[in-house]
C-alpha positions in Angstrom: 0.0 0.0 0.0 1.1 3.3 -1.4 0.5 6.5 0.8 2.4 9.9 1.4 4.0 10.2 4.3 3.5 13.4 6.7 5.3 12.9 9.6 6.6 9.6 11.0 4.5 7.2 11.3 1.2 8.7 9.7 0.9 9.3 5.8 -2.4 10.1 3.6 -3.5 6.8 1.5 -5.4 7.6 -2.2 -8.7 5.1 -2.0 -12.2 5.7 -3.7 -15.4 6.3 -1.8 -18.0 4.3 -3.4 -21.8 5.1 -2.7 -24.3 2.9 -4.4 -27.6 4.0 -4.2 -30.6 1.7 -3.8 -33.4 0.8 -6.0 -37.0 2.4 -4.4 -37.5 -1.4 -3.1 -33.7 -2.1 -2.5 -34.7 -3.9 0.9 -37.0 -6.1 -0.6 -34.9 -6.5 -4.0 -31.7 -7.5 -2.5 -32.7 -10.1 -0.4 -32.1 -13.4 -3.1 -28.9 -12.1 -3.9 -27.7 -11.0 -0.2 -25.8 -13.7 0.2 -23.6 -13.6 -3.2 -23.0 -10.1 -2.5 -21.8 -10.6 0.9 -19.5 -13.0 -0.1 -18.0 -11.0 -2.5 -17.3 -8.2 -0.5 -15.7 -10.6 1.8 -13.5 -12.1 -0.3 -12.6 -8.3 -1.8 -11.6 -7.4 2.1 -9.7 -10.4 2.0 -7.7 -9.4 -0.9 -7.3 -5.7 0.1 -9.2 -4.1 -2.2 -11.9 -3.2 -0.1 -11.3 -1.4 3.0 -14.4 -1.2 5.0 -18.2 -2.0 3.1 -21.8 -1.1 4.5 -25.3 0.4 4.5 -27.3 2.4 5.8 -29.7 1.1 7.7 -32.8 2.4 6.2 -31.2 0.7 2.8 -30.8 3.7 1.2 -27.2 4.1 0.5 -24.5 2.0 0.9 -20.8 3.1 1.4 -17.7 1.0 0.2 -14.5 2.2 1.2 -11.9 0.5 -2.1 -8.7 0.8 -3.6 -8.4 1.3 -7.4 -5.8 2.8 -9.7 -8.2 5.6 -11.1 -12.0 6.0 -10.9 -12.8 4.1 -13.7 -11.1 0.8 -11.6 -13.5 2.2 -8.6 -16.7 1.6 -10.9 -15.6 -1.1 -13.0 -15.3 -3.2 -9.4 -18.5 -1.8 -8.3 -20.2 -2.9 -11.8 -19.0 -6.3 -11.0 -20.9 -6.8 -8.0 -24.3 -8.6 -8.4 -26.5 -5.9 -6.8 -25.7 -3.9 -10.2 -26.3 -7.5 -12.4 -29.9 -7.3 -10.6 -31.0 -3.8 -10.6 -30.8 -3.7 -6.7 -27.9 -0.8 -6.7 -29.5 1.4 -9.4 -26.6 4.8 -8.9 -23.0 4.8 -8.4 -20.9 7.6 -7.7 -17.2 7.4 -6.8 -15.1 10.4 -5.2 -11.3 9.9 -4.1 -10.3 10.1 -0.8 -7.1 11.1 1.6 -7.2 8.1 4.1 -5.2 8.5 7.1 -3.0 5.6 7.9 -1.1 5.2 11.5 1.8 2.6 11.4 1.0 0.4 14.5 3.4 1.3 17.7 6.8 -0.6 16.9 6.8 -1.2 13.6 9.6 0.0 11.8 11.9 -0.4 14.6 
């Protein structure tokens, strides 16, 4: 992972903010494909490409925190997923964001 460093220790990472906007019955519409969804986010954690993923809980919005080369990569990853396949996520928007990352006490040393 890539970031700019600031002062020792603490440096500004480049990720994408992702927010995927629901379908009118997104609660409802999600619900057979929940579990293929879930999984893939999972697995993308796993692999470091996404950060932190949720919704809101009124299942209005959800937020996914990912790392891409350029915005294109953001929405080519969030095009993948199969709420977009199935109409559940129905707008995406992707704005870059300065992450703050903390080296853990020690390392380095």
């Amino acid at each position: 992972m890539s970031h700019a460093a600031i002062s020792p220790g603490v440096g500004i990472e480049r990720i994408w903010v992702l927010e995927a906007t629901y379908a009118p019955d997104g609660a409802e519409a999600r619900a057979p494909f929940r579990t293929e969804h879930l999984e893939r986010i999972a697995r993308l954690i796993h692999e470091g490409t996404v950060i932190e993923a949720g919704a809101f809980v009124d299942v209005s919005t959800s937020i996914v925190l990912l790392r891409a080369a350029s915005e294109e990569a953001a929405l080519a990853i969030a095009r993948q997923d199969p709420y977009v396949r199935e109409g559940v996520w129905v707008e995406l928007r992707v704005r870059p964001f300065g992450r703050v990352v903390v080296e853990p006490a020690g390392a380095g040393a």
